[in-house]
N, CA, C and O atoms as a GROMACS GRO file, in nm:
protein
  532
    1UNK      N    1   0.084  -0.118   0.000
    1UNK     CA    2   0.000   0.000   0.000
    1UNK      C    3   0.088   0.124   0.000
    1UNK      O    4   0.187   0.145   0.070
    2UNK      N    5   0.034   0.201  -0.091
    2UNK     CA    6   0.122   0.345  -0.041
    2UNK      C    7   0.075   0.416   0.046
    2UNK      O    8  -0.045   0.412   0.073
    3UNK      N    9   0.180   0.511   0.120
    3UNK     CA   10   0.109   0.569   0.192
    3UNK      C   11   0.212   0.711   0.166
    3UNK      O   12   0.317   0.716   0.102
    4UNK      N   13   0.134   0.831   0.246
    4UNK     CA   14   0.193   0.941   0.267
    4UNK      C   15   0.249   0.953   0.419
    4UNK      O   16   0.171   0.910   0.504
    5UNK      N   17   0.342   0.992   0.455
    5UNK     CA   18   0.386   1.002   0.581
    5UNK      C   19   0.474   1.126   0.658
    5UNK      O   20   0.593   1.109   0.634
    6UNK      N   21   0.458   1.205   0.714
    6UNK     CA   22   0.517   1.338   0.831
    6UNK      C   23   0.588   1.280   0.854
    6UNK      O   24   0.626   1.164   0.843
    7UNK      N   25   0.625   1.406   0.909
    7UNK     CA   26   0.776   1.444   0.953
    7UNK      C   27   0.749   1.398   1.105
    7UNK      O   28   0.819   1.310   1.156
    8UNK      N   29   0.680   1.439   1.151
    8UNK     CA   30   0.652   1.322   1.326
    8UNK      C   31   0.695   1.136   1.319
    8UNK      O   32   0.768   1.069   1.392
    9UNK      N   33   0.624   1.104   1.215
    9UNK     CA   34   0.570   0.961   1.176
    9UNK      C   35   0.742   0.911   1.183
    9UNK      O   36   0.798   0.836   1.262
   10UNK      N   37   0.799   0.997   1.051
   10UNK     CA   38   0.942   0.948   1.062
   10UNK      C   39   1.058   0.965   1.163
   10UNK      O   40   1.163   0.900   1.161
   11UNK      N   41   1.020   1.071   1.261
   11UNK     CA   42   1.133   1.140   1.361
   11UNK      C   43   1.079   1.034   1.465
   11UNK      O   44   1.174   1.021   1.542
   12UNK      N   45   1.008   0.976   1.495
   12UNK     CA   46   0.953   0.845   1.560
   12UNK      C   47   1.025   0.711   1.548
   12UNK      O   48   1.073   0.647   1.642
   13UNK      N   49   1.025   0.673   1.388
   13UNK     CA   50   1.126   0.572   1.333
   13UNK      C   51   1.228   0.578   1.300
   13UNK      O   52   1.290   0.474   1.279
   14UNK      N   53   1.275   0.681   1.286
   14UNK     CA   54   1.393   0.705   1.271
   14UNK      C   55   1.526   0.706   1.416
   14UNK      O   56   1.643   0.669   1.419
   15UNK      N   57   1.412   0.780   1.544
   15UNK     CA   58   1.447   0.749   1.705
   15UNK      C   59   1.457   0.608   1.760
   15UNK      O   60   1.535   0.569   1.847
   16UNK      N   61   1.361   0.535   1.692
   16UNK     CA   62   1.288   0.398   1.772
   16UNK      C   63   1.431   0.313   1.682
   16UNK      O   64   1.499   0.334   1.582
   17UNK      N   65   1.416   0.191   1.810
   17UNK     CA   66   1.478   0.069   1.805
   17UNK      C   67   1.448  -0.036   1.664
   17UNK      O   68   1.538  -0.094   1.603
   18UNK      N   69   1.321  -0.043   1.636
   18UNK     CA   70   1.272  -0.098   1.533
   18UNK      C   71   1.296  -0.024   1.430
   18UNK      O   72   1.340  -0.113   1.356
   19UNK      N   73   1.301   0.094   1.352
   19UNK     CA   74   1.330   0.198   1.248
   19UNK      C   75   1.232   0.204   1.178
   19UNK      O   76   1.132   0.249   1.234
   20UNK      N   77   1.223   0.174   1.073
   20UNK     CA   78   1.099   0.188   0.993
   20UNK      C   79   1.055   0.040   0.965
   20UNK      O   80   0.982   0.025   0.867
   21UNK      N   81   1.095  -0.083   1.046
   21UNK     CA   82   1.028  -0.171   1.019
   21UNK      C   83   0.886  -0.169   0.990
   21UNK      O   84   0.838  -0.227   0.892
   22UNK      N   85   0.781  -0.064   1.125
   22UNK     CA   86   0.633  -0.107   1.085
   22UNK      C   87   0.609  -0.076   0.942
   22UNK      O   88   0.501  -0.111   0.894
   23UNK      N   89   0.681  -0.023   0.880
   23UNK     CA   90   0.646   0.086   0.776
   23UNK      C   91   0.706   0.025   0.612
   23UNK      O   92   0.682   0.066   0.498
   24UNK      N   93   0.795  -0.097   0.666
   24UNK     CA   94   0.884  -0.179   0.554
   24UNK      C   95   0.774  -0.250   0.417
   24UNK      O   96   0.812  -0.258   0.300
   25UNK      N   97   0.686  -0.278   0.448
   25UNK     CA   98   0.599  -0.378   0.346
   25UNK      C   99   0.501  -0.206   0.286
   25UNK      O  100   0.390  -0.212   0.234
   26UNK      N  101   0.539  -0.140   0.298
   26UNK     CA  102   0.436   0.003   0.226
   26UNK      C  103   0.544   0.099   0.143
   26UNK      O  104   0.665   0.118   0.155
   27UNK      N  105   0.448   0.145   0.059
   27UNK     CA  106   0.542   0.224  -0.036
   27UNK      C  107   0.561   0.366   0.044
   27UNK      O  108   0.456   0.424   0.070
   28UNK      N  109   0.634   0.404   0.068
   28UNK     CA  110   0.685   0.554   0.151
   28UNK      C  111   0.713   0.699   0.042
   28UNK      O  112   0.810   0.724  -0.030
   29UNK      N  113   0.616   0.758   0.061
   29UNK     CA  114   0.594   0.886  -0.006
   29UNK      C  115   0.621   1.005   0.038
   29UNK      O  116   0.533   1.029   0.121
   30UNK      N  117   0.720   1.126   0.027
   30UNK     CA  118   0.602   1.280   0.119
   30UNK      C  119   0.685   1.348   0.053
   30UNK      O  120   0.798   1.321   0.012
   31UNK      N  121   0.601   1.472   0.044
   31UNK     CA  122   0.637   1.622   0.003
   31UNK      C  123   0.827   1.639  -0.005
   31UNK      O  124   0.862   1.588   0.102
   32UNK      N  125   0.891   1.663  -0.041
   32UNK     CA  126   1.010   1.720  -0.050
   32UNK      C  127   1.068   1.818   0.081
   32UNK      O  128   1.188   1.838   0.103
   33UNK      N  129   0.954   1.875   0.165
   33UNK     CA  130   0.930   1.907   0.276
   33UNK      C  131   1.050   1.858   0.380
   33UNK      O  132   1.148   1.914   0.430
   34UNK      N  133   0.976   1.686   0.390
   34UNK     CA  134   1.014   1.606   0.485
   34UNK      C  135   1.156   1.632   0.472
   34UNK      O  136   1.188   1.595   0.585
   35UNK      N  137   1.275   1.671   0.412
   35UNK     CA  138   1.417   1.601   0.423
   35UNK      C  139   1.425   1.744   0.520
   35UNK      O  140   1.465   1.717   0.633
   36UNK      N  141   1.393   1.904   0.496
   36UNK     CA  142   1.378   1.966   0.568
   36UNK      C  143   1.385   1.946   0.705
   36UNK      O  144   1.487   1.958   0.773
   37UNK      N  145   1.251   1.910   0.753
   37UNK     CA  146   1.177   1.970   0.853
   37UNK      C  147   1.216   1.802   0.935
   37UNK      O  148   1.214   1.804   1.058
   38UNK      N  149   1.242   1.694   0.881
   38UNK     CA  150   1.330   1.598   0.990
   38UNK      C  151   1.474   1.646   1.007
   38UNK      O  152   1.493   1.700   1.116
   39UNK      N  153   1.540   1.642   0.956
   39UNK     CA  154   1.714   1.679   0.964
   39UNK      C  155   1.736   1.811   1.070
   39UNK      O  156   1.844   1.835   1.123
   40UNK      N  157   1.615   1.891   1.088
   40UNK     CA  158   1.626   2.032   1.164
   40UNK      C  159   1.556   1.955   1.268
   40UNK      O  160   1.639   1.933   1.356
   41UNK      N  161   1.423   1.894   1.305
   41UNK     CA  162   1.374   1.826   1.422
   41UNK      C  163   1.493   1.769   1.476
   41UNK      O  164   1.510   1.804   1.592
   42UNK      N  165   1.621   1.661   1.413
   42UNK     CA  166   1.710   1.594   1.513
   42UNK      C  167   1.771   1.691   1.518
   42UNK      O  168   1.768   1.728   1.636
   43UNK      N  169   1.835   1.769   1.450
   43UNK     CA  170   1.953   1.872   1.492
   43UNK      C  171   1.894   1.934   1.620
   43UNK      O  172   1.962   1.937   1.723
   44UNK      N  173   1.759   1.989   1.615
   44UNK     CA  174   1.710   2.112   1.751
   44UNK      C  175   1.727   2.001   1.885
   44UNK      O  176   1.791   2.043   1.981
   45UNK      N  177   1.666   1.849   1.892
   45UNK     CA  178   1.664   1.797   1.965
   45UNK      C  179   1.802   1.756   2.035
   45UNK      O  180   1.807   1.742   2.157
   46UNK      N  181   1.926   1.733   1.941
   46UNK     CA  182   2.061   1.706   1.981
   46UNK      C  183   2.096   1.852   2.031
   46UNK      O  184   2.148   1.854   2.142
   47UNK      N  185   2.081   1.954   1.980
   47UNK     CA  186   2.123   2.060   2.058
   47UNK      C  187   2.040   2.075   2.204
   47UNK      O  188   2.079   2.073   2.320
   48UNK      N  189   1.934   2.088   2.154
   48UNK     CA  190   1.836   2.108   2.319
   48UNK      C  191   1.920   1.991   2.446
   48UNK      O  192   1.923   2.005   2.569
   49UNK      N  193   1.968   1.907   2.382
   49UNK     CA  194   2.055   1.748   2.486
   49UNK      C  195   1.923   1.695   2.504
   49UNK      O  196   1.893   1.662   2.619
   50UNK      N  197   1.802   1.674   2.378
   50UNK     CA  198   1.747   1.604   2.468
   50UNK      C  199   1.715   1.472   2.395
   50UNK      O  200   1.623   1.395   2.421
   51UNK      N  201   1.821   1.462   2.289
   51UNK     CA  202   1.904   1.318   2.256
   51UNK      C  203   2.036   1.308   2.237
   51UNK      O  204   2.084   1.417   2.205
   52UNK      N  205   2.123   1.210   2.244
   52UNK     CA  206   2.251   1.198   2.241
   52UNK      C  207   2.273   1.234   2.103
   52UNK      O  208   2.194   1.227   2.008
   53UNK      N  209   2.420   1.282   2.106
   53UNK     CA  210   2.521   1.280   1.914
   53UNK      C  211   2.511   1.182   1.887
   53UNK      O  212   2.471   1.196   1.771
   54UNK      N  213   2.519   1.034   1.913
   54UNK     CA  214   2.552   0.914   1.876
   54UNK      C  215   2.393   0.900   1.820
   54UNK      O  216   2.388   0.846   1.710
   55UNK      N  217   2.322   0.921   1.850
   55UNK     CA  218   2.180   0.874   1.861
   55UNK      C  219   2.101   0.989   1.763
   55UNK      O  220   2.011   0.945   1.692
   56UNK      N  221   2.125   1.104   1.757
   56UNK     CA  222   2.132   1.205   1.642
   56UNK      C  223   2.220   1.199   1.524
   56UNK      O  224   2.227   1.281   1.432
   57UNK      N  225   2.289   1.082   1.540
   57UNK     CA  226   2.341   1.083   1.389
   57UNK      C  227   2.295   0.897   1.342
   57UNK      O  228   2.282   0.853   1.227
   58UNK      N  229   2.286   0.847   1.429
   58UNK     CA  230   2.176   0.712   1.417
   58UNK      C  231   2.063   0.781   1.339
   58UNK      O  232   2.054   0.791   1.216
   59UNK      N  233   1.998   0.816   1.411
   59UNK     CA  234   1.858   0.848   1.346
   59UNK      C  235   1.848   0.916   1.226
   59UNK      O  236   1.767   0.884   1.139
   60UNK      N  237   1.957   1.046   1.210
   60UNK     CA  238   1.962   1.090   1.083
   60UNK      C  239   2.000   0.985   0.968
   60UNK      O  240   1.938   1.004   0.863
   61UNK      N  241   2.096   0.872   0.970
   61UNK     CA  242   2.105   0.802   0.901
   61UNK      C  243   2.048   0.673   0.856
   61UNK      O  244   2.073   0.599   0.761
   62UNK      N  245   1.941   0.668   0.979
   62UNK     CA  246   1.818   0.578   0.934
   62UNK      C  247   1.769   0.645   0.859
   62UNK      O  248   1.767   0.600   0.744
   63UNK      N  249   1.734   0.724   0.872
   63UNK     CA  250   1.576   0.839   0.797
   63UNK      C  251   1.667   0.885   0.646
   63UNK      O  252   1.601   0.951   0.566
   64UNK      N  253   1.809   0.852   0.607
   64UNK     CA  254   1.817   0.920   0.547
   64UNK      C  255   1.840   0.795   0.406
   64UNK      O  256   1.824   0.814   0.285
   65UNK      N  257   1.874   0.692   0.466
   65UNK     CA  258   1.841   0.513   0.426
   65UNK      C  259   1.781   0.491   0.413
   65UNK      O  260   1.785   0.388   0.346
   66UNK      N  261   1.609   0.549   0.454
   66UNK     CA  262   1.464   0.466   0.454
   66UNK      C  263   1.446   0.517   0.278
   66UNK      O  264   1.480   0.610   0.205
   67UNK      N  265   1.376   0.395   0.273
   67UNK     CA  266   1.302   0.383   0.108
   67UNK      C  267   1.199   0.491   0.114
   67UNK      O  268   1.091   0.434   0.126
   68UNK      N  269   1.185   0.601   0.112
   68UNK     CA  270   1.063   0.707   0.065
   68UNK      C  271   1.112   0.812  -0.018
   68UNK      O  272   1.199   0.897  -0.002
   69UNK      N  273   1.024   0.782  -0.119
   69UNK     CA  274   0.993   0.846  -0.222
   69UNK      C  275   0.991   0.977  -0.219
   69UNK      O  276   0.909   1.018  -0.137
   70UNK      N  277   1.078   1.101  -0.302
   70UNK     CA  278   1.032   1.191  -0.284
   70UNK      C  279   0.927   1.297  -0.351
   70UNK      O  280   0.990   1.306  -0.456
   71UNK      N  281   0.839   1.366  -0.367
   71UNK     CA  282   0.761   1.431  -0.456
   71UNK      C  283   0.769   1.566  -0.454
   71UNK      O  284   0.747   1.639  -0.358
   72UNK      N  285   0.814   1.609  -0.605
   72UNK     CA  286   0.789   1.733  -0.609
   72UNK      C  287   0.765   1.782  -0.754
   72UNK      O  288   0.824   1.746  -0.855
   73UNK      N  289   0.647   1.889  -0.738
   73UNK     CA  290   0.547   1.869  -0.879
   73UNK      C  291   0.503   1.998  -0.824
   73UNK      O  292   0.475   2.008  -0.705
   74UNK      N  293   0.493   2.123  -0.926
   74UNK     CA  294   0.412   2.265  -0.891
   74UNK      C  295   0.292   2.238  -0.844
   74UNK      O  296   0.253   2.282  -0.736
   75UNK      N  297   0.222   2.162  -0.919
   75UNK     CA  298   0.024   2.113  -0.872
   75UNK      C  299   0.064   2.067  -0.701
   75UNK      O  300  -0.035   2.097  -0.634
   76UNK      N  301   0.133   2.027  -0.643
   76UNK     CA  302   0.142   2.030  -0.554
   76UNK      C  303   0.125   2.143  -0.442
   76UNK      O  304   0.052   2.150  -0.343
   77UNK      N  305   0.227   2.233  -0.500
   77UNK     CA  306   0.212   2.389  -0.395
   77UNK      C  307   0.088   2.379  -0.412
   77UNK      O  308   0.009   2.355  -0.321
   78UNK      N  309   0.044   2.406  -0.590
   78UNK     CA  310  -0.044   2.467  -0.566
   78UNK      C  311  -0.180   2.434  -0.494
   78UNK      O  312  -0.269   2.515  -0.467
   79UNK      N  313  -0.178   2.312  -0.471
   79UNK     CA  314  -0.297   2.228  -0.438
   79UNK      C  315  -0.253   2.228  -0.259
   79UNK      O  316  -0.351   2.227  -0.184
   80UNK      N  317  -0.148   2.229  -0.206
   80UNK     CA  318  -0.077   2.261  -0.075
   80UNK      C  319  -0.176   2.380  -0.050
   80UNK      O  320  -0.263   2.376   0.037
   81UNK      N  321  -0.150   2.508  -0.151
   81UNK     CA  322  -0.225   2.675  -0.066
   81UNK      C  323  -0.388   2.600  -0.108
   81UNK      O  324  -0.430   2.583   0.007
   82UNK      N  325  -0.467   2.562  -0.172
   82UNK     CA  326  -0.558   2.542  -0.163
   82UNK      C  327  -0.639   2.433  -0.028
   82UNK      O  328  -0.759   2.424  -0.005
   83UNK      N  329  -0.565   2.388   0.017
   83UNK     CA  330  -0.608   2.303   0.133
   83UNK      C  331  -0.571   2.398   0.222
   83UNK      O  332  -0.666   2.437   0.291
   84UNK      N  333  -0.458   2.454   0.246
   84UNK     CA  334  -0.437   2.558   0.388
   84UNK      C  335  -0.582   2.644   0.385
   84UNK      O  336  -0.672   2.632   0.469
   85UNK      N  337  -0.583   2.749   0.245
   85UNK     CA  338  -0.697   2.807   0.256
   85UNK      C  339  -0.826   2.731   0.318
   85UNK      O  340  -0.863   2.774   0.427
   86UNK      N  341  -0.889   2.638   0.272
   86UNK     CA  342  -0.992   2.525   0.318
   86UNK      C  343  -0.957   2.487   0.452
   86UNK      O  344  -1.059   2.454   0.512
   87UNK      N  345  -0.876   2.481   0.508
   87UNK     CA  346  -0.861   2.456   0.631
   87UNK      C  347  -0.832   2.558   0.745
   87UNK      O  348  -0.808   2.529   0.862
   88UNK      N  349  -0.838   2.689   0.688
   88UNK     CA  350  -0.823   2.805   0.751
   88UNK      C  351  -0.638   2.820   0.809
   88UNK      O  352  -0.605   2.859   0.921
   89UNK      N  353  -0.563   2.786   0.720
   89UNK     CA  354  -0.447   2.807   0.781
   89UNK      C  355  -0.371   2.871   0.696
   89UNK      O  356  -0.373   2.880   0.574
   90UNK      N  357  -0.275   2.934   0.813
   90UNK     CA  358  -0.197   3.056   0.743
   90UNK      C  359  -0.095   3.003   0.612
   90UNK      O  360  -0.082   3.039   0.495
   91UNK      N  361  -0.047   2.923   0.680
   91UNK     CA  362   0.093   2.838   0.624
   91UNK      C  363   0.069   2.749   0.530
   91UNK      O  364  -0.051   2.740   0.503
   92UNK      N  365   0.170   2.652   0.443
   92UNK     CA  366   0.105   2.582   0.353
   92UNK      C  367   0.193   2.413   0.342
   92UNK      O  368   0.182   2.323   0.258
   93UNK      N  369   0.317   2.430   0.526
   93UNK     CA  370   0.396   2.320   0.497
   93UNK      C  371   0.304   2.195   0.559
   93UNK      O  372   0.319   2.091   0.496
   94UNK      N  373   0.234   2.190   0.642
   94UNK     CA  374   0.144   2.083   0.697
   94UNK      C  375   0.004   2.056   0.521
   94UNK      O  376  -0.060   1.958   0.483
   95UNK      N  377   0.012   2.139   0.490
   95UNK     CA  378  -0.079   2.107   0.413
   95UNK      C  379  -0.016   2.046   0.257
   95UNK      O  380  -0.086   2.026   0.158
   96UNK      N  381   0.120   2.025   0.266
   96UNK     CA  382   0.162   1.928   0.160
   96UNK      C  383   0.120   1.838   0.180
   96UNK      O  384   0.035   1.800   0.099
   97UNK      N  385   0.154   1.748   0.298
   97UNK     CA  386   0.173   1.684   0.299
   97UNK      C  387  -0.012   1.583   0.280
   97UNK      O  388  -0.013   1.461   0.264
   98UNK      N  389  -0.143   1.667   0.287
   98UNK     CA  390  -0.252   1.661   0.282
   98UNK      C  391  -0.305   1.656   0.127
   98UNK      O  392  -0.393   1.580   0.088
   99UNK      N  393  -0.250   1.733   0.061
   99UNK     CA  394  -0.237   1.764  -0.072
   99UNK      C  395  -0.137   1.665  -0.175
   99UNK      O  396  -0.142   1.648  -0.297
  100UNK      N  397  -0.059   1.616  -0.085
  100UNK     CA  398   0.012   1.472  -0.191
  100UNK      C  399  -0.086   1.358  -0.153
  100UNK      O  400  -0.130   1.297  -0.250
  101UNK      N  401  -0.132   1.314  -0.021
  101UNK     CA  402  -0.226   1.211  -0.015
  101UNK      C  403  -0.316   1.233  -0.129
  101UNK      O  404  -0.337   1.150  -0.217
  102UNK      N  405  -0.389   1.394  -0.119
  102UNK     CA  406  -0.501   1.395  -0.211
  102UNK      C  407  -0.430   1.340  -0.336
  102UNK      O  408  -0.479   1.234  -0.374
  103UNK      N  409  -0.382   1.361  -0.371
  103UNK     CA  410  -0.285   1.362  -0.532
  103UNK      C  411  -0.285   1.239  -0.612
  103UNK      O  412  -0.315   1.209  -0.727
  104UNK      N  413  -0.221   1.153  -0.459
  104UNK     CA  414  -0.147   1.014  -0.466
  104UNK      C  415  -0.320   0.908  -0.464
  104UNK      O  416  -0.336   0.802  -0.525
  105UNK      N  417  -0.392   0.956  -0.406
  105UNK     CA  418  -0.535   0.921  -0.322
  105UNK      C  419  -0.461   0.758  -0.232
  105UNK      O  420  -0.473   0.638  -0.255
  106UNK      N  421  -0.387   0.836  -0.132
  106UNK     CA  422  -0.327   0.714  -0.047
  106UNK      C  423  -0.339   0.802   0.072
  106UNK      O  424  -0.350   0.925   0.071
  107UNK      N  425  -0.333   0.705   0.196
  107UNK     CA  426  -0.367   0.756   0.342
  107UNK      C  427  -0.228   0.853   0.379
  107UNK      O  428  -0.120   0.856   0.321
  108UNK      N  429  -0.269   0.915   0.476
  108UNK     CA  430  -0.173   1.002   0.504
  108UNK      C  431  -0.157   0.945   0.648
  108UNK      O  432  -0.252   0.931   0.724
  109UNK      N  433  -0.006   0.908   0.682
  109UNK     CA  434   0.012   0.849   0.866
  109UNK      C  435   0.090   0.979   0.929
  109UNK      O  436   0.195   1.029   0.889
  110UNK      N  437   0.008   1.020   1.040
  110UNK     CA  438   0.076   1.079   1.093
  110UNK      C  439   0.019   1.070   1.273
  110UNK      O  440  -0.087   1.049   1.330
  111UNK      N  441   0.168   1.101   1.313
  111UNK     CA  442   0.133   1.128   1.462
  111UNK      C  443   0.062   1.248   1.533
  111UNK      O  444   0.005   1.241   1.642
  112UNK      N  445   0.080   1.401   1.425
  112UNK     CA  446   0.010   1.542   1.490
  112UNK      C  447  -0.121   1.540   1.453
  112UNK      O  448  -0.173   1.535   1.342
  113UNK      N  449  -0.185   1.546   1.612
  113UNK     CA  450  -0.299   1.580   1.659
  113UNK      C  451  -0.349   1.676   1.548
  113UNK      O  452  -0.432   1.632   1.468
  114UNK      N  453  -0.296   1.834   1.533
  114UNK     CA  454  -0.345   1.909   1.433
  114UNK      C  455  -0.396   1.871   1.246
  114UNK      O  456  -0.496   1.882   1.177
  115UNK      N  457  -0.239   1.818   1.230
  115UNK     CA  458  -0.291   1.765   1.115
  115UNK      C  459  -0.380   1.651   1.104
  115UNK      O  460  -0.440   1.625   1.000
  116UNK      N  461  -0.387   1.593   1.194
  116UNK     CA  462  -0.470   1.477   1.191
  116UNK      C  463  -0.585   1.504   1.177
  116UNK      O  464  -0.654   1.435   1.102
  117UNK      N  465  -0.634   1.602   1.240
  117UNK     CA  466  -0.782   1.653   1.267
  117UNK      C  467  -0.812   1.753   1.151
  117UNK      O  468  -0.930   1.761   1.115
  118UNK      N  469  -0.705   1.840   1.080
  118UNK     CA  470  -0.758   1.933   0.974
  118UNK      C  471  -0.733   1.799   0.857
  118UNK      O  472  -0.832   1.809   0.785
  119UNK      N  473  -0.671   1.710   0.818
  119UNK     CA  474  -0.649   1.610   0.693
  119UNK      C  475  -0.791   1.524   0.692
  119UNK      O  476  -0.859   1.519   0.590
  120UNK      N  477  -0.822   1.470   0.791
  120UNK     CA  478  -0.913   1.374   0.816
  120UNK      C  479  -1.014   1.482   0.769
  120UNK      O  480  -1.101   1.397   0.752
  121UNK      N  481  -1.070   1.585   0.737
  121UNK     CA  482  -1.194   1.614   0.626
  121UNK      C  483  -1.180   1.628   0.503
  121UNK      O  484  -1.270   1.651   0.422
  122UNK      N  485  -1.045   1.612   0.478
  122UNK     CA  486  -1.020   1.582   0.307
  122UNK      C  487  -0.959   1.431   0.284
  122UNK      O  488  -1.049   1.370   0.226
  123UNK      N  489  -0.855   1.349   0.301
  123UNK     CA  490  -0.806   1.200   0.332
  123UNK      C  491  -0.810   1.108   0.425
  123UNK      O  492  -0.867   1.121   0.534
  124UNK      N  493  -0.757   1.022   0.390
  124UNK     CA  494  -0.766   0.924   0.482
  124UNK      C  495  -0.652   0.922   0.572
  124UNK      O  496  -0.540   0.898   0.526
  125UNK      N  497  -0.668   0.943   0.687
  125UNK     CA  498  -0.537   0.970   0.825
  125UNK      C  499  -0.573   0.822   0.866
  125UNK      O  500  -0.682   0.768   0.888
  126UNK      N  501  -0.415   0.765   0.872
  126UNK     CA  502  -0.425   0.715   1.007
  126UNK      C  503  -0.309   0.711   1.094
  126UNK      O  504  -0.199   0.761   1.072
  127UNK      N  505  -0.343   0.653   1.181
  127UNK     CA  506  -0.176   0.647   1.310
  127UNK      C  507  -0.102   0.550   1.275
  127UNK      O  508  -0.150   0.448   1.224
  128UNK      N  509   0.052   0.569   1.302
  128UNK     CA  510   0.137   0.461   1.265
  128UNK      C  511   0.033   0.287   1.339
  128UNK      O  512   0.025   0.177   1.284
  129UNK      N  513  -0.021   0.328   1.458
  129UNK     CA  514  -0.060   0.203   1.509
  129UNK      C  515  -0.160   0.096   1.409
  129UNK      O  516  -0.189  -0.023   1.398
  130UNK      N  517  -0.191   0.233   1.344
  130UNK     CA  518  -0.296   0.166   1.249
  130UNK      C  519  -0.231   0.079   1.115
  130UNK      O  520  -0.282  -0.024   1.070
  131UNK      N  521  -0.100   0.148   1.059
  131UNK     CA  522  -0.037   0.089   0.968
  131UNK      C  523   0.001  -0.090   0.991
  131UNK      O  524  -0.003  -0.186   0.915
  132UNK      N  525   0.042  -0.069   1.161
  132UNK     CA  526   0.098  -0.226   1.169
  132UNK      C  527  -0.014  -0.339   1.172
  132UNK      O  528  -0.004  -0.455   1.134
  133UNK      N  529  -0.113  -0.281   1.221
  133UNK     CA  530  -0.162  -0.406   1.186
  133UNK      C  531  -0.232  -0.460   1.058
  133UNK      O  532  -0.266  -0.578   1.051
   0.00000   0.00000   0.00000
């Protein structure tokens, strides 16, 4: 199955002991976004100390090994500002990643509460918990 997947979803597997095993038998998709907005999540967290160097450069090099696909296509932005607008939001990086599900018409996994709740009236969300089984 394909799926679309955040930058939470992966800073999760990329931390965890297992890596992206739950996630190994699915095709791995997201916005061009993601190489961004993970690589700056471990960096802030290794600086904050509130993971080790050894363990911040683990994880960067899982996440940077995992099989996902990257996408990038103008209909994207543009379909990105059209969901922010519809969803009343200022910004338009949470709403890639809403706007490639639409695209792809594959579920979007993510762990944020926010996006979860503004995606789920346009795609199909679910939680990593939901992927494994």
């Amino acid at each position: 199955m394909r799926l679309v997947i955040d930058a939470s979803v992966v800073i999760s597997a990329a931390l965890s002991d297992v890596g992206f095993g739950v996630l190994e038998h699915h095709e791995l998709t997201a916005p061009a976004l993601l190489w961004s907005e993970v690589t700056s999540a471990l960096s802030e967290l290794e600086w904050r100390d509130e993971i080790s160097q050894p363990l911040a450069r683990l994880a960067r090099d899982r996440f940077l090994e995992a099989p996902i696909s990257r996408r990038v296509t103008l209909d994207l932005y543009r379909r990105a500002t059209v969901v922010a607008q519809q969803l009343g939001w200022a910004k338009t990086y949470d709403a890639e990643y809403i706007a490639l599900a639409s695209m792809l018409e594959a579920p979007l996994v993510t762990r944020d509460g926010r996006l979860h709740r503004g995606a789920r009236r346009l795609v199909e969300v679910l939680g990593p918990d939901e992927v494994a089984r």
